[in-house]
C-alpha positions as CSV (number, residue, x, y, z in Angstrom):
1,X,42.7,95.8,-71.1
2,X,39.5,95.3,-73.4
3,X,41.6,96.0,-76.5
4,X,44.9,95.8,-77.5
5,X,47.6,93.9,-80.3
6,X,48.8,90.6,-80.1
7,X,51.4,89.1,-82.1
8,X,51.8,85.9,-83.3
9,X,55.5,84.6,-84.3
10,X,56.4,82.7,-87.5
11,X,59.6,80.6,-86.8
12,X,62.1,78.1,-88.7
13,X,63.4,77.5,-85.7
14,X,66.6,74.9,-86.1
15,X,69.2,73.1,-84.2
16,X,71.2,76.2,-82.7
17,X,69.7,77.9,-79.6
18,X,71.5,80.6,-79.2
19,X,70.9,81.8,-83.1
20,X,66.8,80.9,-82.3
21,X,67.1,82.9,-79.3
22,X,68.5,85.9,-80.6
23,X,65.8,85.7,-83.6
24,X,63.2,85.4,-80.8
25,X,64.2,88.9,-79.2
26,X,64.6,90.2,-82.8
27,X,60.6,89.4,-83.7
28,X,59.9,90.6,-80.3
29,X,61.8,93.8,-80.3
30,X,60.0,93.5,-83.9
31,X,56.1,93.1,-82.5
32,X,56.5,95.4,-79.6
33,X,57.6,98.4,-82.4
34,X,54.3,97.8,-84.1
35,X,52.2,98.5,-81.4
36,X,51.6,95.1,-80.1
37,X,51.0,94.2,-76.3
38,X,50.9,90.6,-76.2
39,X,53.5,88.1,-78.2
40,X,52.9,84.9,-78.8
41,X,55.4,82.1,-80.5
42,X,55.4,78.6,-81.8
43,X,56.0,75.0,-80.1
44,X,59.6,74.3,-78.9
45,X,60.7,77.8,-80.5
46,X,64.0,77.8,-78.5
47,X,65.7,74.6,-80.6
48,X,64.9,71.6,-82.7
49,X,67.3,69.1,-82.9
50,X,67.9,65.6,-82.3
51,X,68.1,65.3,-78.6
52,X,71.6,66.6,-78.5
53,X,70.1,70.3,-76.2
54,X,69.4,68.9,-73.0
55,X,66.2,70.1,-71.4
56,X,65.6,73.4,-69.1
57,X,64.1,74.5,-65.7
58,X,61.1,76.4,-66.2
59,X,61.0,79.3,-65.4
60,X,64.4,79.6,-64.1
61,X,66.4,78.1,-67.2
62,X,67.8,80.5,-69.8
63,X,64.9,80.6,-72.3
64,X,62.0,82.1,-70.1
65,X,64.6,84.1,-68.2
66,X,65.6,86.2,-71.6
67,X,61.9,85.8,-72.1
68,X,61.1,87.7,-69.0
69,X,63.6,90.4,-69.9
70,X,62.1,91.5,-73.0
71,X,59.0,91.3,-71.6
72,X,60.0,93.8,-68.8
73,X,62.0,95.4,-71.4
74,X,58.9,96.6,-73.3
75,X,56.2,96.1,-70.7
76,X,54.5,93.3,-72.8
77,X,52.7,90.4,-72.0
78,X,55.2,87.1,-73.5
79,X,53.2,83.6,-74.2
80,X,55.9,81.6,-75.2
81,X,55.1,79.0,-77.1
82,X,56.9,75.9,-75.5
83,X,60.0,74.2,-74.8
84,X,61.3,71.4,-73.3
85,X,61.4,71.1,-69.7
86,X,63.3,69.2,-67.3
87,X,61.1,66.2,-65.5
88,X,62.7,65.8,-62.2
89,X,61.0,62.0,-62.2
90,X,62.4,60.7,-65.6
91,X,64.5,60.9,-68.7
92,X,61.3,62.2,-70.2
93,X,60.9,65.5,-70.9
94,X,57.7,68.0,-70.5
95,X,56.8,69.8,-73.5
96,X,55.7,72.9,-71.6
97,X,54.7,76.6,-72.3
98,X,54.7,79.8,-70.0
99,X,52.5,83.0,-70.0
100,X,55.1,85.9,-68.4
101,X,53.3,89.6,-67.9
102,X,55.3,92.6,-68.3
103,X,57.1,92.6,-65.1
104,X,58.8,89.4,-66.0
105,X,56.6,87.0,-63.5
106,X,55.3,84.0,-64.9
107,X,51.8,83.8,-64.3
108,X,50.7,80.3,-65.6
109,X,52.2,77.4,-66.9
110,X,50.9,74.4,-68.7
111,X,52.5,71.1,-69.8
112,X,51.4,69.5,-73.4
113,X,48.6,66.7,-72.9
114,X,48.8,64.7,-75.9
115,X,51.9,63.3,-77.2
116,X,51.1,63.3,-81.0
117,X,51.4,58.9,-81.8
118,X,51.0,58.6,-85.5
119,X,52.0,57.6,-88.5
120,X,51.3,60.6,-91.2
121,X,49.8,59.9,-94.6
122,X,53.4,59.7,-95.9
123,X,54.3,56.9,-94.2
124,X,56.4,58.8,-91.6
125,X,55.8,57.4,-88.2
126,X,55.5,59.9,-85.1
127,X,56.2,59.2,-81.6
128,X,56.8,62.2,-79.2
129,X,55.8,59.8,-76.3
130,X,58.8,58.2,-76.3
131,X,60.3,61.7,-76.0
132,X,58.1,63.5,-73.9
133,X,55.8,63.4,-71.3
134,X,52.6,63.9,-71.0
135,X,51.0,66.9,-68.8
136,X,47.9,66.3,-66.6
137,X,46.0,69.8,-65.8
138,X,43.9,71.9,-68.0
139,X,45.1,75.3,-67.6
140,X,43.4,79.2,-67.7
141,X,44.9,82.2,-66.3
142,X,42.9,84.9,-65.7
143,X,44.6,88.1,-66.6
144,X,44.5,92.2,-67.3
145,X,44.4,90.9,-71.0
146,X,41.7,88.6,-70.8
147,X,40.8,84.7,-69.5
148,X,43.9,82.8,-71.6
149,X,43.4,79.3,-72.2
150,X,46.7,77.1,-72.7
151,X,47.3,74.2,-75.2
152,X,49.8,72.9,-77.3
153,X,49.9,71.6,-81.0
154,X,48.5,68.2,-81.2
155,X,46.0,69.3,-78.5
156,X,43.6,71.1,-81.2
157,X,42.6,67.9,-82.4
158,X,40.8,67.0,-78.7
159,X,37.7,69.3,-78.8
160,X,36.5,68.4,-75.3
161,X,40.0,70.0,-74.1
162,X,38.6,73.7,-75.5
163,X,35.0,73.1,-74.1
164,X,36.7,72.7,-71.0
165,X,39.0,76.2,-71.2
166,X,35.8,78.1,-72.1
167,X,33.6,76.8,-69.4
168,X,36.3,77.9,-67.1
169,X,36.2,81.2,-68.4
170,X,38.7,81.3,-71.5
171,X,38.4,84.2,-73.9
172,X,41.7,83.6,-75.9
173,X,42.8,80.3,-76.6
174,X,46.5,79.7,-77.6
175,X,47.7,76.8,-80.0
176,X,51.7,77.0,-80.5
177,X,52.3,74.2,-82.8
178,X,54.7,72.4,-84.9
179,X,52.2,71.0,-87.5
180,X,53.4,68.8,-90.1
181,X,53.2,69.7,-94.0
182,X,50.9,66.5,-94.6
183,X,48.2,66.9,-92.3
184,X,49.0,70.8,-92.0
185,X,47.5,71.9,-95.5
186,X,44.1,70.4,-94.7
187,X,43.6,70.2,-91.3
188,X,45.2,72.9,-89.4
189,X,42.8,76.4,-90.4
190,X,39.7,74.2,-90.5
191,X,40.7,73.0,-86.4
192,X,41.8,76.1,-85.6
193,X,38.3,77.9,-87.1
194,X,36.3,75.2,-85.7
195,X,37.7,75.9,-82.1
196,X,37.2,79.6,-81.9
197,X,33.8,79.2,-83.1
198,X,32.1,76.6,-80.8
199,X,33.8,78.0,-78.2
200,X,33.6,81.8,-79.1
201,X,37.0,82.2,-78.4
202,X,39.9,84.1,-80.2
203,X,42.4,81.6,-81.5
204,X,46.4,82.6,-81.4
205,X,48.3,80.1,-83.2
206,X,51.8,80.9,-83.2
207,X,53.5,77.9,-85.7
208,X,56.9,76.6,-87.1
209,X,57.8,76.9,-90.9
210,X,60.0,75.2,-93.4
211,X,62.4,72.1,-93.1
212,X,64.1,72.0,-90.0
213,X,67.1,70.2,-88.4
214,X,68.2,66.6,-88.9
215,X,66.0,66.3,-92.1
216,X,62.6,66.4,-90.2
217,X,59.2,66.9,-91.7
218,X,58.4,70.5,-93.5
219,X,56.5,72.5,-90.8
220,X,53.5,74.5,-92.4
221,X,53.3,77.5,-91.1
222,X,50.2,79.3,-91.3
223,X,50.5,81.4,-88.3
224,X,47.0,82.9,-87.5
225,X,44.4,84.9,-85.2
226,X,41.4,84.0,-85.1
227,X,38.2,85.8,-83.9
228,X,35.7,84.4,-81.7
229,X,33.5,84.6,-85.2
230,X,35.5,81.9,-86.9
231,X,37.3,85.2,-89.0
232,X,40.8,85.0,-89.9
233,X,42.2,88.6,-88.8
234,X,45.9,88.0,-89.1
235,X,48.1,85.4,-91.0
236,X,51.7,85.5,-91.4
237,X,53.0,84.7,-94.8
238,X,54.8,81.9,-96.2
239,X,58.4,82.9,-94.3
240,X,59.2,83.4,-90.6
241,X,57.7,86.2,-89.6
242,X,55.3,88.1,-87.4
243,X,51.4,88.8,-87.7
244,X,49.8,91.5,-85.4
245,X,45.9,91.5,-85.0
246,X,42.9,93.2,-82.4
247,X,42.1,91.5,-79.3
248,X,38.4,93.2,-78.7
249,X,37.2,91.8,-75.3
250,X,34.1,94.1,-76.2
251,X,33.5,92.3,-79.4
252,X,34.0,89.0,-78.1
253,X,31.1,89.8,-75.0
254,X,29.0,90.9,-78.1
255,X,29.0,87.6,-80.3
256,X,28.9,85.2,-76.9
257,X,25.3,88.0,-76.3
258,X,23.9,87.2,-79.9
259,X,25.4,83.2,-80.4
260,X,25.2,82.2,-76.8
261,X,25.6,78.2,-77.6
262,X,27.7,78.1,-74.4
263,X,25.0,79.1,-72.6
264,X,22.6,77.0,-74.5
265,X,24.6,73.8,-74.4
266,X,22.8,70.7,-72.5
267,X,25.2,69.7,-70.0
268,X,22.5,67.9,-68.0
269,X,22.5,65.6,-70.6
270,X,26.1,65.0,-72.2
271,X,28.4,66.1,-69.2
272,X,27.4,62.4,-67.7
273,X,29.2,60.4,-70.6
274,X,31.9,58.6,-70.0
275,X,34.9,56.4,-72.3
Protein backbone atom coordinates (compact mmCIF):
# COMPACT_ATOMS: atom_id res chain seq x y z
CA UNK A 1 0.00 0.00 0.00
CA UNK A 2 1.68 3.42 -1.27
CA UNK A 3 -0.75 5.45 0.84
CA UNK A 4 -2.75 5.05 3.70
CA UNK A 5 -3.35 6.51 7.67
CA UNK A 6 -1.31 5.78 10.47
CA UNK A 7 -2.06 6.62 13.96
CA UNK A 8 0.00 7.50 16.54
CA UNK A 9 -1.28 6.91 20.31
CA UNK A 10 -0.98 9.48 23.20
CA UNK A 11 -0.95 7.50 26.61
CA UNK A 12 -0.77 8.17 30.58
CA UNK A 13 -0.34 4.90 30.81
CA UNK A 14 -0.16 3.96 34.84
CA UNK A 15 0.19 1.14 37.26
CA UNK A 16 -3.04 -0.89 36.30
CA UNK A 17 -2.85 -3.17 33.20
CA UNK A 18 -5.93 -4.13 32.77
CA UNK A 19 -7.44 -0.32 32.86
CA UNK A 20 -4.19 0.54 30.13
CA UNK A 21 -5.36 -2.30 28.23
CA UNK A 22 -8.82 -1.58 27.82
CA UNK A 23 -7.82 2.18 26.99
CA UNK A 24 -5.40 0.65 24.31
CA UNK A 25 -8.43 -1.12 22.50
CA UNK A 26 -10.54 2.05 23.10
CA UNK A 27 -7.84 4.38 20.93
CA UNK A 28 -7.60 1.62 18.60
CA UNK A 29 -11.24 0.96 18.07
CA UNK A 30 -10.75 4.91 18.14
CA UNK A 31 -8.01 5.18 15.08
CA UNK A 32 -9.40 2.39 13.06
CA UNK A 33 -12.98 4.60 12.95
CA UNK A 34 -11.05 7.40 11.46
CA UNK A 35 -9.81 5.77 8.62
CA UNK A 36 -6.50 4.79 9.84
CA UNK A 37 -4.59 1.49 8.71
CA UNK A 38 -1.67 1.44 10.76
CA UNK A 39 -1.59 2.12 14.81
CA UNK A 40 1.23 2.89 16.50
CA UNK A 41 1.62 3.42 20.61
CA UNK A 42 4.11 4.53 23.07
CA UNK A 43 7.06 2.65 25.17
CA UNK A 44 5.86 0.13 27.87
CA UNK A 45 2.04 1.21 27.00
CA UNK A 46 0.62 -1.93 28.77
CA UNK A 47 1.79 -0.69 32.59
CA UNK A 48 4.13 1.45 34.51
CA UNK A 49 4.78 0.62 37.86
CA UNK A 50 7.35 -0.19 40.16
CA UNK A 51 8.27 -3.65 39.38
CA UNK A 52 5.34 -5.14 41.00
CA UNK A 53 3.77 -6.54 37.02
CA UNK A 54 6.02 -9.25 36.27
CA UNK A 55 7.21 -9.43 32.77
CA UNK A 56 5.40 -11.26 29.50
CA UNK A 57 6.15 -13.74 26.70
CA UNK A 58 6.18 -12.06 23.53
CA UNK A 59 4.17 -12.71 21.41
CA UNK A 60 2.29 -15.21 23.33
CA UNK A 61 1.65 -13.28 26.68
CA UNK A 62 -1.65 -11.35 27.03
CA UNK A 63 -0.64 -7.90 25.78
CA UNK A 64 0.28 -8.80 22.03
CA UNK A 65 -2.35 -11.43 22.02
CA UNK A 66 -5.33 -8.74 22.57
CA UNK A 67 -3.02 -6.76 20.32
CA UNK A 68 -3.46 -9.27 17.58
CA UNK A 69 -7.22 -9.46 18.08
CA UNK A 70 -7.89 -5.95 17.35
CA UNK A 71 -5.70 -6.06 14.78
CA UNK A 72 -7.65 -8.94 13.08
CA UNK A 73 -10.56 -7.34 14.36
CA UNK A 74 -10.27 -4.30 12.03
CA UNK A 75 -7.78 -5.68 9.48
CA UNK A 76 -5.06 -3.10 10.63
CA UNK A 77 -1.62 -3.16 10.84
CA UNK A 78 -0.64 -2.83 15.16
CA UNK A 79 3.05 -1.46 16.00
CA UNK A 80 2.98 -1.72 19.55
CA UNK A 81 5.04 0.35 21.18
CA UNK A 82 6.87 -1.87 23.76
CA UNK A 83 6.58 -3.82 26.84
CA UNK A 84 8.47 -5.71 28.98
CA UNK A 85 9.42 -9.15 28.07
CA UNK A 86 10.46 -12.10 29.89
CA UNK A 87 14.48 -12.87 29.48
CA UNK A 88 14.65 -16.57 29.84
CA UNK A 89 18.66 -16.00 30.82
CA UNK A 90 18.13 -13.41 33.73
CA UNK A 91 16.09 -11.43 36.13
CA UNK A 92 16.51 -8.73 33.53
CA UNK A 93 13.92 -7.90 31.44
CA UNK A 94 13.80 -6.97 27.47
CA UNK A 95 12.20 -3.75 26.70
CA UNK A 96 10.75 -5.07 23.47
CA UNK A 97 8.27 -3.95 20.70
CA UNK A 98 6.22 -5.99 18.09
CA UNK A 99 4.89 -5.10 14.54
CA UNK A 100 1.49 -7.47 14.10
CA UNK A 101 -0.31 -7.20 10.46
CA UNK A 102 -3.98 -7.54 10.19
CA UNK A 103 -4.24 -11.17 10.43
CA UNK A 104 -2.84 -11.10 13.92
CA UNK A 105 0.92 -12.60 12.97
CA UNK A 106 3.67 -10.86 14.31
CA UNK A 107 5.99 -10.02 11.62
CA UNK A 108 9.03 -8.43 13.41
CA UNK A 109 10.25 -7.92 16.60
CA UNK A 110 12.93 -5.82 18.07
CA UNK A 111 14.45 -5.51 21.61
CA UNK A 112 15.53 -1.77 22.93
CA UNK A 113 19.41 -1.14 22.42
CA UNK A 114 20.21 1.49 24.81
CA UNK A 115 19.32 1.46 28.30
CA UNK A 116 18.88 5.24 28.98
CA UNK A 117 22.02 5.71 32.11
CA UNK A 118 21.71 9.35 33.23
CA UNK A 119 21.20 11.62 35.50
CA UNK A 120 18.69 14.48 34.07
CA UNK A 121 19.28 18.18 34.52
CA UNK A 122 17.08 17.96 37.66
CA UNK A 123 19.24 15.99 39.52
CA UNK A 124 17.17 12.77 38.98
CA UNK A 125 19.35 9.81 38.33
CA UNK A 126 18.21 7.19 35.62
CA UNK A 127 19.20 3.67 35.33
CA UNK A 128 16.99 1.28 33.13
CA UNK A 129 20.15 -1.00 33.01
CA UNK A 130 19.67 -2.28 36.12
CA UNK A 131 16.13 -2.98 34.96
CA UNK A 132 16.46 -4.04 31.61
CA UNK A 133 18.37 -5.58 29.19
CA UNK A 134 19.80 -4.56 26.43
CA UNK A 135 18.89 -5.86 22.78
CA UNK A 136 21.59 -6.73 20.17
CA UNK A 137 20.04 -6.63 16.40
CA UNK A 138 19.05 -3.77 14.36
CA UNK A 139 15.78 -4.54 13.02
CA UNK A 140 13.55 -3.64 9.46
CA UNK A 141 10.67 -5.46 8.27
CA UNK A 142 9.74 -5.21 4.93
CA UNK A 143 6.07 -4.97 4.55
CA UNK A 144 2.70 -4.24 2.25
CA UNK A 145 2.96 -0.77 4.19
CA UNK A 146 6.37 0.01 3.49
CA UNK A 147 10.20 -0.92 4.77
CA UNK A 148 9.53 -0.25 8.94
CA UNK A 149 12.45 0.47 10.81
CA UNK A 150 12.27 -0.42 14.71
CA UNK A 151 13.63 1.60 17.73
CA UNK A 152 12.83 2.52 21.03
CA UNK A 153 12.95 5.80 23.08
CA UNK A 154 16.43 6.55 24.18
CA UNK A 155 17.57 5.03 20.80
CA UNK A 156 16.86 8.51 18.81
CA UNK A 157 19.73 10.01 20.46
CA UNK A 158 22.31 7.25 18.48
CA UNK A 159 22.16 8.65 14.91
CA UNK A 160 24.33 5.82 13.47
CA UNK A 161 21.30 3.35 14.59
CA UNK A 162 18.86 5.32 11.87
CA UNK A 163 21.68 5.47 9.08
CA UNK A 164 21.78 1.90 9.58
CA UNK A 165 17.63 1.18 9.20
CA UNK A 166 17.73 3.40 6.05
CA UNK A 167 20.60 1.75 4.30
CA UNK A 168 18.75 -1.45 4.83
CA UNK A 169 15.87 -0.15 3.23
CA UNK A 170 13.70 1.71 5.95
CA UNK A 171 10.96 4.09 4.78
CA UNK A 172 9.22 4.62 8.21
CA UNK A 173 11.01 4.77 11.22
CA UNK A 174 9.19 4.20 14.56
CA UNK A 175 10.29 5.93 18.06
CA UNK A 176 7.74 4.82 20.95
CA UNK A 177 9.15 6.55 23.86
CA UNK A 178 8.74 7.53 27.40
CA UNK A 179 10.71 10.88 27.25
CA UNK A 180 11.15 12.78 30.30
CA UNK A 181 9.73 16.47 30.87
CA UNK A 182 13.43 17.87 31.35
CA UNK A 183 15.11 16.86 28.36
CA UNK A 184 11.60 16.29 26.44
CA UNK A 185 10.79 20.10 25.91
CA UNK A 186 14.12 20.69 24.01
CA UNK A 187 15.27 17.75 22.65
CA UNK A 188 12.63 15.42 21.61
CA UNK A 189 11.00 17.38 18.09
CA UNK A 190 14.48 18.66 17.24
CA UNK A 191 15.84 14.48 17.30
CA UNK A 192 12.94 13.33 15.93
CA UNK A 193 13.08 16.12 12.87
CA UNK A 194 16.64 15.56 12.51
CA UNK A 195 16.10 11.75 11.99
CA UNK A 196 13.55 11.81 9.32
CA UNK A 197 15.48 14.27 7.48
CA UNK A 198 19.02 12.83 7.03
CA UNK A 199 17.53 9.78 6.65
CA UNK A 200 14.42 10.72 4.38
CA UNK A 201 12.33 8.70 6.45
CA UNK A 202 8.83 9.27 7.93
CA UNK A 203 9.16 9.42 11.74
CA UNK A 204 6.15 7.77 13.99
CA UNK A 205 6.59 8.60 17.51
CA UNK A 206 3.97 7.31 19.60
CA UNK A 207 4.83 8.87 23.41
CA UNK A 208 3.70 8.78 27.12
CA UNK A 209 2.05 11.87 28.86
CA UNK A 210 1.60 13.28 32.27
CA UNK A 211 2.83 12.05 35.82
CA UNK A 212 2.67 8.47 36.13
CA UNK A 213 2.80 5.86 38.85
CA UNK A 214 4.93 5.77 41.99
CA UNK A 215 5.62 9.54 41.56
CA UNK A 216 7.87 9.20 38.42
CA UNK A 217 9.04 11.88 36.15
CA UNK A 218 6.24 13.94 33.93
CA UNK A 219 6.35 12.24 30.47
CA UNK A 220 6.10 14.94 27.68
CA UNK A 221 4.05 13.92 25.25
CA UNK A 222 4.31 15.30 21.98
CA UNK A 223 3.14 12.52 19.98
CA UNK A 224 4.09 13.17 16.24
CA UNK A 225 4.52 12.14 12.45
CA UNK A 226 6.91 13.22 10.77
CA UNK A 227 7.54 13.37 6.93
CA UNK A 228 10.56 12.36 5.22
CA UNK A 229 10.92 16.45 4.66
CA UNK A 230 11.52 17.18 8.34
CA UNK A 231 7.39 18.41 8.34
CA UNK A 232 5.35 17.84 11.26
CA UNK A 233 2.00 16.33 9.74
CA UNK A 234 0.35 15.22 12.91
CA UNK A 235 0.69 16.03 16.67
CA UNK A 236 -1.47 14.97 19.42
CA UNK A 237 -2.36 17.56 21.91
CA UNK A 238 -1.41 18.04 25.40
CA UNK A 239 -3.80 14.84 26.79
CA UNK A 240 -3.83 11.25 25.80
CA UNK A 241 -4.98 10.91 22.70
CA UNK A 242 -4.66 9.89 19.15
CA UNK A 243 -3.11 11.78 15.91
CA UNK A 244 -3.80 10.32 12.44
CA UNK A 245 -1.55 11.50 9.45
CA UNK A 246 -0.64 10.30 5.44
CA UNK A 247 1.90 7.75 4.88
CA UNK A 248 2.72 8.69 0.97
CA UNK A 249 5.33 5.98 -0.22
CA UNK A 250 5.00 8.11 -3.60
CA UNK A 251 6.06 11.27 -1.83
CA UNK A 252 8.73 9.76 0.05
CA UNK A 253 10.32 8.11 -3.55
CA UNK A 254 9.96 11.83 -4.76
CA UNK A 255 12.12 13.72 -2.01
CA UNK A 256 14.88 10.64 -1.76
CA UNK A 257 14.78 11.61 -6.24
CA UNK A 258 15.33 15.44 -5.63
CA UNK A 259 17.60 15.19 -1.93
CA UNK A 260 19.32 11.95 -2.60
CA UNK A 261 22.09 12.46 0.32
CA UNK A 262 21.75 8.66 0.81
CA UNK A 263 22.86 8.16 -2.29
CA UNK A 264 25.51 10.74 -2.18
CA UNK A 265 26.91 9.82 1.14
CA UNK A 266 30.84 8.79 1.16
CA UNK A 267 30.86 5.49 2.67
CA UNK A 268 34.20 4.71 1.19
CA UNK A 269 35.42 7.05 3.40
CA UNK A 270 33.55 7.04 6.93
CA UNK A 271 32.07 3.41 7.00
CA UNK A 272 35.91 2.39 8.02
CA UNK A 273 35.81 4.31 11.44
CA UNK A 274 35.93 2.60 14.22
CA UNK A 275 35.46 3.56 18.52
Amino acid sequence: MRKYLMAVVQMNTQGNKDENLKAACDFIDEAAARGAKFVSFPEVFNVIDEGEEPPELVPQGRTISLMAEKARQHNIWIHCGSIAEVNPEGDRKFNTTAVLNPKGEMVAKYRKLHTFDITLPDGTVADESARIKPGSEMVTADTEMGCLGLSICYDIRFPELYRYLALQGAQILFTPANFQLATGKDHWEAILRTRAIENTCYVVAAAQIGKKHGGRATSFGDSMIIDPWGMIIARASERPGIAVGEIDLDYLDKIRASLPSLKNRRGDVYDTIRK
